[in-house]
N, CA, C and O atoms as a CHARMM CRD file, in Angstrom:
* protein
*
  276
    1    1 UNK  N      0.84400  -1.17200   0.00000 PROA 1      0.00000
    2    1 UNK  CA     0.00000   0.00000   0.00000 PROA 1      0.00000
    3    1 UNK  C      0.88800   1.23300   0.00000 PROA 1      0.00000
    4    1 UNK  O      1.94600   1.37800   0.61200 PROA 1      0.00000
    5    2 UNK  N      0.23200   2.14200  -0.84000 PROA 2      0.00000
    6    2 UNK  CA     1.32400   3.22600  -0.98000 PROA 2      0.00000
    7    2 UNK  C     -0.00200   4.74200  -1.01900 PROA 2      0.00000
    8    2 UNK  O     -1.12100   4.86900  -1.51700 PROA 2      0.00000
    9    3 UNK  N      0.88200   5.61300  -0.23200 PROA 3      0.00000
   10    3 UNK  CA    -0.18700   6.97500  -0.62200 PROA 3      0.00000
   11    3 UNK  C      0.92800   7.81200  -1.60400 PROA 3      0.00000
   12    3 UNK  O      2.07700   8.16700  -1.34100 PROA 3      0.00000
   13    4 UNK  N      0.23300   7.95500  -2.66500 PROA 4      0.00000
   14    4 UNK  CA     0.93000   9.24900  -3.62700 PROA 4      0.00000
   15    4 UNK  C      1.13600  10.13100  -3.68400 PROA 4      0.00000
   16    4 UNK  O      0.19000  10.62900  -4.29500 PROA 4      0.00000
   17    5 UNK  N      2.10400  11.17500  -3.35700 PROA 5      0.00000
   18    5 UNK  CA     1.59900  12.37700  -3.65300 PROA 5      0.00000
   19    5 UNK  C      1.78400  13.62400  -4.86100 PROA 5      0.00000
   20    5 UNK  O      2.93800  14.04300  -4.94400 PROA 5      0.00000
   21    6 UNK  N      0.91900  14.16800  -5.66800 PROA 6      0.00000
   22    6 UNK  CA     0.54800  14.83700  -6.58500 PROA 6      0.00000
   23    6 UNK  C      0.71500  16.39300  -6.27000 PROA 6      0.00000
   24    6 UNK  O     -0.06800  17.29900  -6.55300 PROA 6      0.00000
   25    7 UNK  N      1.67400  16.44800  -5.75400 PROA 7      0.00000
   26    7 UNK  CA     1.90900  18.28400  -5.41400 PROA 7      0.00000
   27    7 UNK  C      2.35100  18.78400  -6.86000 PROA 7      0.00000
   28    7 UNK  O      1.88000  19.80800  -7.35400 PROA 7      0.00000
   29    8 UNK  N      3.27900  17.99400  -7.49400 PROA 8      0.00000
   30    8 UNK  CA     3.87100  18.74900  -8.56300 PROA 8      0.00000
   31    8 UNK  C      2.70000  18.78200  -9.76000 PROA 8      0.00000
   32    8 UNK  O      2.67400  19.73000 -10.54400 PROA 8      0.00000
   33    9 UNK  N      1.73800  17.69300  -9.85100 PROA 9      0.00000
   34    9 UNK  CA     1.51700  18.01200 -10.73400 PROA 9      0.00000
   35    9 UNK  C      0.13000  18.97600 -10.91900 PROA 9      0.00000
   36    9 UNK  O     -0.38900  19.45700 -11.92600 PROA 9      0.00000
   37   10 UNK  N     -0.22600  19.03300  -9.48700 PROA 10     0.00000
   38   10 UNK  CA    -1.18600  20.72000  -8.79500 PROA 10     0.00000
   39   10 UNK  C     -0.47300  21.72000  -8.94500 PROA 10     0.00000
   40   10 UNK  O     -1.00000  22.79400  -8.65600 PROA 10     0.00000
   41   11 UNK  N      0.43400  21.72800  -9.26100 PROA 11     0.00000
   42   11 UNK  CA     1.29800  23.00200  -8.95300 PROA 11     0.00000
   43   11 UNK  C      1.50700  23.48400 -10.54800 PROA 11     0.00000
   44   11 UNK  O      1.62300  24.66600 -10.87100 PROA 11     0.00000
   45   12 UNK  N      1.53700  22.28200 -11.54900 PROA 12     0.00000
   46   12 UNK  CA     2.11700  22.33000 -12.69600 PROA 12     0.00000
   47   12 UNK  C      0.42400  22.80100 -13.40500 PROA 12     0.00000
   48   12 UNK  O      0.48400  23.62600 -14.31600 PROA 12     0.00000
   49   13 UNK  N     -0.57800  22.44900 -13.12400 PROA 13     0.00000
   50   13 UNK  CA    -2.06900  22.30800 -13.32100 PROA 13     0.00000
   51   13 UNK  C     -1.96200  24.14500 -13.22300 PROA 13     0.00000
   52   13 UNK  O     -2.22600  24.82300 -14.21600 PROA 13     0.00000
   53   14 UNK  N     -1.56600  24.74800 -11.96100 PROA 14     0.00000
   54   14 UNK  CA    -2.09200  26.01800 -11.50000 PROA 14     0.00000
   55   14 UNK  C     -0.89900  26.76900 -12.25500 PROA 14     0.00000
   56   14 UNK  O     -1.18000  27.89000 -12.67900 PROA 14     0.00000
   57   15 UNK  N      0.32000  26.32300 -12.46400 PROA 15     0.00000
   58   15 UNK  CA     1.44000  27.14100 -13.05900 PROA 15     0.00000
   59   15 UNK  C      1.95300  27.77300 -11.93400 PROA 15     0.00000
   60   15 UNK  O      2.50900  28.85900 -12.09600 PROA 15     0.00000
   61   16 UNK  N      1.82900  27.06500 -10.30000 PROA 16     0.00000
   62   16 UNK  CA     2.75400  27.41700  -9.84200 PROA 16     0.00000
   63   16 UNK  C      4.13400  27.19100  -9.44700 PROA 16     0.00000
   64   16 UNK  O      4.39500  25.99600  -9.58700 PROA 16     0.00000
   65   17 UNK  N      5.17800  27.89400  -8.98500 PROA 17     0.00000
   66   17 UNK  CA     6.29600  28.08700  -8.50700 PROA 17     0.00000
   67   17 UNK  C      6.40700  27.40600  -7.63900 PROA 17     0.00000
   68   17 UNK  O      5.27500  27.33700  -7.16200 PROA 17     0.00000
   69   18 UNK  N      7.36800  26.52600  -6.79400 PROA 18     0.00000
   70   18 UNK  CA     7.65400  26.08900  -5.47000 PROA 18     0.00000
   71   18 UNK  C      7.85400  27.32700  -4.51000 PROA 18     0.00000
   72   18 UNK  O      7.23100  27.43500  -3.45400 PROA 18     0.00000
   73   19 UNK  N      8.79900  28.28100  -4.97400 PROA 19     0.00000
   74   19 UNK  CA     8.76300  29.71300  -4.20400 PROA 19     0.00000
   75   19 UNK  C      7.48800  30.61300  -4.31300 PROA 19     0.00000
   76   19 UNK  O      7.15200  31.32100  -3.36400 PROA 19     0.00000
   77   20 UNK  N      6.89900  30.58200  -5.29000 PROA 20     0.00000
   78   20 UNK  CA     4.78400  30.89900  -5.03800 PROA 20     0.00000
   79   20 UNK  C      4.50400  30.53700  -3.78900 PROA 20     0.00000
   80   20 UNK  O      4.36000  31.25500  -2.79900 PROA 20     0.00000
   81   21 UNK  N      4.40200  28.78500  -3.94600 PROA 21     0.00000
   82   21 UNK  CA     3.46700  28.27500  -2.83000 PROA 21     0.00000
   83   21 UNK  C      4.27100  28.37600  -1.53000 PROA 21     0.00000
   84   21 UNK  O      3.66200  28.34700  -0.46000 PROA 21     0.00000
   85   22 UNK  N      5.21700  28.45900  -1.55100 PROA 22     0.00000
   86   22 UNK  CA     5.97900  28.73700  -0.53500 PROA 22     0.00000
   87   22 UNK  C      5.32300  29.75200   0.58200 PROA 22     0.00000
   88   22 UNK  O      4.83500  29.67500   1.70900 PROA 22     0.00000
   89   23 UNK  N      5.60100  30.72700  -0.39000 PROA 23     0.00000
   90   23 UNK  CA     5.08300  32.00200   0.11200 PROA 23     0.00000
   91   23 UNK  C      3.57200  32.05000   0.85200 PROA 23     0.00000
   92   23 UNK  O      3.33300  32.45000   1.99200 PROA 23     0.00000
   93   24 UNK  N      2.64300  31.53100  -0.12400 PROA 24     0.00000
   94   24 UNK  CA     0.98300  31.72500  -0.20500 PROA 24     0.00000
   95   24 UNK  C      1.13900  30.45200   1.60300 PROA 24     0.00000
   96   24 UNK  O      0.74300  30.79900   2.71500 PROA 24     0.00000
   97   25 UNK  N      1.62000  29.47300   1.35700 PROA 25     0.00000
   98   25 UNK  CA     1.87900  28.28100   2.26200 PROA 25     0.00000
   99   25 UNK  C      1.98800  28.57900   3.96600 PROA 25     0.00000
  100   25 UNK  O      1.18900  28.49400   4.89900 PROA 25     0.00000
  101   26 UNK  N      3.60400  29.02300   3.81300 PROA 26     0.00000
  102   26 UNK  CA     4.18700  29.92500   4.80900 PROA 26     0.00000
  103   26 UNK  C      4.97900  28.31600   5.08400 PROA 26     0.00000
  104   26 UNK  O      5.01400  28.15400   6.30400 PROA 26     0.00000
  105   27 UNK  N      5.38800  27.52900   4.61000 PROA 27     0.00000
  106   27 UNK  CA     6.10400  26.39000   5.55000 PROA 27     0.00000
  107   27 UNK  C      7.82700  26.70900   4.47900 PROA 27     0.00000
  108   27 UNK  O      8.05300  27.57700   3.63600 PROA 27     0.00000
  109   28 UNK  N      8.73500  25.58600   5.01200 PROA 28     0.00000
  110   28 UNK  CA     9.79500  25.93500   4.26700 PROA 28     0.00000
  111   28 UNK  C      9.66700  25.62600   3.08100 PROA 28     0.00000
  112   28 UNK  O      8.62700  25.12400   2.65500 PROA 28     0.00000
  113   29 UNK  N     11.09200  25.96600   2.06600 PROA 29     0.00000
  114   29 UNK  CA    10.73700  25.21500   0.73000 PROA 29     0.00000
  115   29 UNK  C     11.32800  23.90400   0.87600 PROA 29     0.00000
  116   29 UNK  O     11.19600  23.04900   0.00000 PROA 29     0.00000
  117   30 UNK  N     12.21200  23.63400   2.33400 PROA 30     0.00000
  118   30 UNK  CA    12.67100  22.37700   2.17800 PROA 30     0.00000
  119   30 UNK  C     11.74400  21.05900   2.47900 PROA 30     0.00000
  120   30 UNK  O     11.87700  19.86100   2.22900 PROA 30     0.00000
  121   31 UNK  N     10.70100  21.87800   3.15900 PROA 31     0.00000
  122   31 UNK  CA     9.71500  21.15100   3.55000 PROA 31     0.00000
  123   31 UNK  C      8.51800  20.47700   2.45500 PROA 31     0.00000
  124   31 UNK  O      8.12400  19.31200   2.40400 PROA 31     0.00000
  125   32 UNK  N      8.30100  21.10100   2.01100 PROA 32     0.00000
  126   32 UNK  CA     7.42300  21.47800  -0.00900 PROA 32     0.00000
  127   32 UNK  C      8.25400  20.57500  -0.22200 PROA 32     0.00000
  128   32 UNK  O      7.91800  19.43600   0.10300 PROA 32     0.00000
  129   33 UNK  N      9.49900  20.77200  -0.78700 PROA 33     0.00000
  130   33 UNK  CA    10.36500  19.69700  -1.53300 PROA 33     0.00000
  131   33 UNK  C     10.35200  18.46800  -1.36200 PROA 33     0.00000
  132   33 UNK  O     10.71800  17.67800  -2.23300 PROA 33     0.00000
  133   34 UNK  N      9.83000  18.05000   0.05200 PROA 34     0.00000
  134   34 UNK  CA     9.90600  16.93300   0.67500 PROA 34     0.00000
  135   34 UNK  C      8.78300  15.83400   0.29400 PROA 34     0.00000
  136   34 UNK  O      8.66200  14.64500  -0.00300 PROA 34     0.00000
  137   35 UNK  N      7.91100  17.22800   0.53400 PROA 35     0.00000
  138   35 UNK  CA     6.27500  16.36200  -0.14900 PROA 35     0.00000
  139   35 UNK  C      6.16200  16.61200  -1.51500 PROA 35     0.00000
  140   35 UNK  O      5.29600  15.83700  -1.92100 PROA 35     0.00000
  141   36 UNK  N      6.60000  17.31300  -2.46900 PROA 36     0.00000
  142   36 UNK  CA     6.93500  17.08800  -3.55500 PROA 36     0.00000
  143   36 UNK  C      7.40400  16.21800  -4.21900 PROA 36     0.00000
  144   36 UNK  O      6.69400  15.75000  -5.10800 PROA 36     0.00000
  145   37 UNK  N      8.33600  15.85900  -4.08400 PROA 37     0.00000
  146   37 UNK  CA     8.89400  14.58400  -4.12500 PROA 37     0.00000
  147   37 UNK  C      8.61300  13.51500  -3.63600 PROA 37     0.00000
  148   37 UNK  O      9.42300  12.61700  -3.86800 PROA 37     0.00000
  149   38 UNK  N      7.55200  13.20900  -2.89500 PROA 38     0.00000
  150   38 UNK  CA     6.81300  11.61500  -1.85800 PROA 38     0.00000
  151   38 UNK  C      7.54000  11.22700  -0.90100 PROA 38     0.00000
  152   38 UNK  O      7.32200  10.14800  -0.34800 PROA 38     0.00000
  153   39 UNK  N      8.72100  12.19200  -0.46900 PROA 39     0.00000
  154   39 UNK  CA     9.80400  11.66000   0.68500 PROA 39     0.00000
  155   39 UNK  C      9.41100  11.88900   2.20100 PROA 39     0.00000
  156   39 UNK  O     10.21300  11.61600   3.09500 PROA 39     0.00000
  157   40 UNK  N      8.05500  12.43900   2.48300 PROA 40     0.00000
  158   40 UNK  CA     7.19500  12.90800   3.44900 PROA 40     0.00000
  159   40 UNK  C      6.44400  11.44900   3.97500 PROA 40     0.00000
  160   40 UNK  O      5.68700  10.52800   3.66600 PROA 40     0.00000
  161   41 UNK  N      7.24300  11.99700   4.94900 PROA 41     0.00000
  162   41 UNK  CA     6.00200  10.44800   6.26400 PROA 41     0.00000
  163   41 UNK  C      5.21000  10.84100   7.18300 PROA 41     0.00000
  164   41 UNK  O      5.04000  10.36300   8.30500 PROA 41     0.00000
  165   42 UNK  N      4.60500  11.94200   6.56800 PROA 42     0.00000
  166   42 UNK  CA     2.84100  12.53200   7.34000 PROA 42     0.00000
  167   42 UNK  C      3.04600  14.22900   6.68700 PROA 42     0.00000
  168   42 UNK  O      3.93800  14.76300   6.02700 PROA 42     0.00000
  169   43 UNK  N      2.22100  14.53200   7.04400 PROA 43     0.00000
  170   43 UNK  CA     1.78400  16.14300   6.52400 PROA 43     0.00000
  171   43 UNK  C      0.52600  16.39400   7.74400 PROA 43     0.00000
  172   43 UNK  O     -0.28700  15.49100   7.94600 PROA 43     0.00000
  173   44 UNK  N      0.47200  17.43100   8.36300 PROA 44     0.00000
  174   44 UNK  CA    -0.69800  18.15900   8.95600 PROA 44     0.00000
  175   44 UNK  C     -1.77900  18.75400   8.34900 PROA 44     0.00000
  176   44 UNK  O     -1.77200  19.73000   7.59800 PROA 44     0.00000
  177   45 UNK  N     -2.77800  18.04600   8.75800 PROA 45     0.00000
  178   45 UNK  CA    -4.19300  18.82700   8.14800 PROA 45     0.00000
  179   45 UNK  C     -3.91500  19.75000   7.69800 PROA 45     0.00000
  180   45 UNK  O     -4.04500  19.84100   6.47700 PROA 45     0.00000
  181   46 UNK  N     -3.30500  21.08900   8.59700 PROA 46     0.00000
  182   46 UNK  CA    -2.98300  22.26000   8.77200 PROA 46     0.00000
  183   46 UNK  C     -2.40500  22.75800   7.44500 PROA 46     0.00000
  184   46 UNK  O     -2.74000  23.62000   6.63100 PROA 46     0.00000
  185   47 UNK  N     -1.18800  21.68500   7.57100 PROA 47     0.00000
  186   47 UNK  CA    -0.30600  22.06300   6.08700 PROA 47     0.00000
  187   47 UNK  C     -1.37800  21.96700   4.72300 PROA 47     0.00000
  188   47 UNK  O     -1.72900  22.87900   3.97400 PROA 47     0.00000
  189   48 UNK  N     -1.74600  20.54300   4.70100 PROA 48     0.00000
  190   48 UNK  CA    -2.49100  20.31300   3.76000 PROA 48     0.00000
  191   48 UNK  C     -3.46500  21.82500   3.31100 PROA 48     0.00000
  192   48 UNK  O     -3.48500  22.56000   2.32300 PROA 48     0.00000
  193   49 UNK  N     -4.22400  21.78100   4.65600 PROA 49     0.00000
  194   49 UNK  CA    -5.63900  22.79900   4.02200 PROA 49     0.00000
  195   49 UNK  C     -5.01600  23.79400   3.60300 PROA 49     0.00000
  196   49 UNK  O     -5.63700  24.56300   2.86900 PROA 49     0.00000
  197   50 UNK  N     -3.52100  24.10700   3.95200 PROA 50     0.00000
  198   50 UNK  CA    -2.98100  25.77300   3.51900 PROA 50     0.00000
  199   50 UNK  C     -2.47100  25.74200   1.94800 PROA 50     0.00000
  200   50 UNK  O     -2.27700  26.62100   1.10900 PROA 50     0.00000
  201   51 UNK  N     -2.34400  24.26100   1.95800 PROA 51     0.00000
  202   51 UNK  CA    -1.98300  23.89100   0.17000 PROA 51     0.00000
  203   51 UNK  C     -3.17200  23.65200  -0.63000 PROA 51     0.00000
  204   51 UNK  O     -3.11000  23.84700  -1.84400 PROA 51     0.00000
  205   52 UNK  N     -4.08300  23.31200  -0.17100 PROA 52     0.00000
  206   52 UNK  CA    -5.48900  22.75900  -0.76500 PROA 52     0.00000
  207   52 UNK  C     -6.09600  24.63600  -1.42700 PROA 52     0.00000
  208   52 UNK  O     -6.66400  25.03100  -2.44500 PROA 52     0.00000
  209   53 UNK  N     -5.60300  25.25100  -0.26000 PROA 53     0.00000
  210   53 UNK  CA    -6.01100  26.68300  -0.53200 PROA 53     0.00000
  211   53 UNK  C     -5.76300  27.46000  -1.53500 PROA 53     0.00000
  212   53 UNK  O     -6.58600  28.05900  -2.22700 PROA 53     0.00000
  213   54 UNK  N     -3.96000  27.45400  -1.67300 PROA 54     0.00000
  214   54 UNK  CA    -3.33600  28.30100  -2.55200 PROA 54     0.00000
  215   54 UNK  C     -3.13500  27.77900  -3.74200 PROA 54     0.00000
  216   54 UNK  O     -2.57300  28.37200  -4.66300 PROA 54     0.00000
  217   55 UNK  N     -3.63200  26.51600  -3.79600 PROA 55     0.00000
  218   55 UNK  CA    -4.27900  25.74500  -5.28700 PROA 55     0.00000
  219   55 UNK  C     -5.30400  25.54300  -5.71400 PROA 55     0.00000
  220   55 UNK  O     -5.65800  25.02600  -6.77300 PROA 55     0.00000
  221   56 UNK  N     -5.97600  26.05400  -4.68000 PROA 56     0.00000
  222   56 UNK  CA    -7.59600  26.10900  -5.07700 PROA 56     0.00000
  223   56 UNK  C     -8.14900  24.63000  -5.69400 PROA 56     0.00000
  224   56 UNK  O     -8.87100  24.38300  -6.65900 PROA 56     0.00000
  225   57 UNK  N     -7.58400  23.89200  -4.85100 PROA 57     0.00000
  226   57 UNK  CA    -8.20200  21.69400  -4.74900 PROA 57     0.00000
  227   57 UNK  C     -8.18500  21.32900  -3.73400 PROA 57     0.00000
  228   57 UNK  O     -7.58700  21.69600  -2.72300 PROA 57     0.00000
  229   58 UNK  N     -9.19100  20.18400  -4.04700 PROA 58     0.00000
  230   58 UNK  CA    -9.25700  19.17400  -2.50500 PROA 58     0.00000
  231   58 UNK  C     -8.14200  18.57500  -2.43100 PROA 58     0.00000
  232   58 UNK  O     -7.23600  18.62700  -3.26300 PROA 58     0.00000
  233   59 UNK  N     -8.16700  17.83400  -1.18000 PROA 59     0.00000
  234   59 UNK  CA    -7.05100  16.94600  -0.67300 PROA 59     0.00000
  235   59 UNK  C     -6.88500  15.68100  -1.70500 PROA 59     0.00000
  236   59 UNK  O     -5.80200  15.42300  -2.23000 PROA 59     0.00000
  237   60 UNK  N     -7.76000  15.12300  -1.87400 PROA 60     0.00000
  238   60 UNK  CA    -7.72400  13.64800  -3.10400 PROA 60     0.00000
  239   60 UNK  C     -6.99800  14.18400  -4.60600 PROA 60     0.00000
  240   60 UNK  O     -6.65500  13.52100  -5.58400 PROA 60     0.00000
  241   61 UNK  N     -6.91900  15.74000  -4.32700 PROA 61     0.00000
  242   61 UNK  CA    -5.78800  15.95800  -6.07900 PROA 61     0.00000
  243   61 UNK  C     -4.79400  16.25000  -5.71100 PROA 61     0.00000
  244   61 UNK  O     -4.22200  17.06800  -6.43200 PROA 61     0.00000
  245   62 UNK  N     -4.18700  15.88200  -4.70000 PROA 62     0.00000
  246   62 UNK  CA    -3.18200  15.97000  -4.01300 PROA 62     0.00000
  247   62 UNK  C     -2.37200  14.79000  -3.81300 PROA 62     0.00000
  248   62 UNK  O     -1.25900  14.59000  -4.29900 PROA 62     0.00000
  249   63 UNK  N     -3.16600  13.87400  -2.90200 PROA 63     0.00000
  250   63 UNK  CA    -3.28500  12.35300  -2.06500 PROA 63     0.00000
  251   63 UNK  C     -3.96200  11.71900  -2.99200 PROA 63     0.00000
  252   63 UNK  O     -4.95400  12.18600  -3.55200 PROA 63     0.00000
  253   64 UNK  N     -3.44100  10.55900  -3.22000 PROA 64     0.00000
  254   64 UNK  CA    -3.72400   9.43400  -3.78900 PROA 64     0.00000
  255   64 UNK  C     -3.23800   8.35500  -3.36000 PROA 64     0.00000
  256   64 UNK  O     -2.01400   8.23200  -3.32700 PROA 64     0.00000
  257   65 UNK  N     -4.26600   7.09800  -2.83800 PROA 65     0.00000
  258   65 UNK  CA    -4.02800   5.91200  -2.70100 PROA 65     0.00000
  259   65 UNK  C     -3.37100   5.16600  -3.79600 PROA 65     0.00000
  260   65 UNK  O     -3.61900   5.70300  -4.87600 PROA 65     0.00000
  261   66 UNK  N     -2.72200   4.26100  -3.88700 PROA 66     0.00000
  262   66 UNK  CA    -1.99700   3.06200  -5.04200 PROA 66     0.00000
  263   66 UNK  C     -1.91700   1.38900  -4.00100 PROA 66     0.00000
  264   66 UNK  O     -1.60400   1.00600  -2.87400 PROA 66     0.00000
  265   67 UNK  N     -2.34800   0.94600  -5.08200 PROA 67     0.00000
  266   67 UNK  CA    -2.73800  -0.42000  -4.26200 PROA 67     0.00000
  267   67 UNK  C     -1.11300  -0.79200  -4.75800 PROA 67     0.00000
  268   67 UNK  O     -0.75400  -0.42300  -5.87700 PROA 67     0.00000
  269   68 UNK  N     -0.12000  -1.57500  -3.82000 PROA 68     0.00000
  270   68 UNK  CA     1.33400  -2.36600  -4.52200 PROA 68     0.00000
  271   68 UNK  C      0.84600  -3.67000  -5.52800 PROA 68     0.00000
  272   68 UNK  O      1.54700  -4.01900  -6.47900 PROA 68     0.00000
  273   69 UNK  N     -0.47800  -4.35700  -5.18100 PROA 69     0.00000
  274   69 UNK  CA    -0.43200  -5.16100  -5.44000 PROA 69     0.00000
  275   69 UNK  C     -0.44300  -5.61500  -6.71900 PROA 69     0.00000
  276   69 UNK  O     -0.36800  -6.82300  -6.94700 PROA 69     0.00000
């Protein structure tokens, strides 16, 4: 079982910047980078809803389940 995550390609959808959402966000960019890349082992509601915001999407175009099997 795997959760996905789809930041880049919300970001690529809205034409934003990593230093955009950064900003709009308020967390680091090393942090972004982290979940950008799927190297993130949890995220806060908190974070989430502040990204869900400045992309104007729900959490599921973000997060995605993948079955391994």
């Amino acid at each position: 079982m795997a959760i996905v995550v789809n930041l880049d390609v919300m970001m690529a959808k809205r034409k934003m910047s990593l230093n955009e959402l950064q900003s709009k966000v308020g967390i680091t960019l090393a942090n972004l980078s982290i979940l950008k890349t799927g190297k993130a082992k949890a995220i806060r509601f908190e974070t989430l809803e502040a990204i869900c915001k400045a992309l104007e999407c729900q959490p599921g175009d973000i997060l995605a389940y993948v079955n391994d099997d």
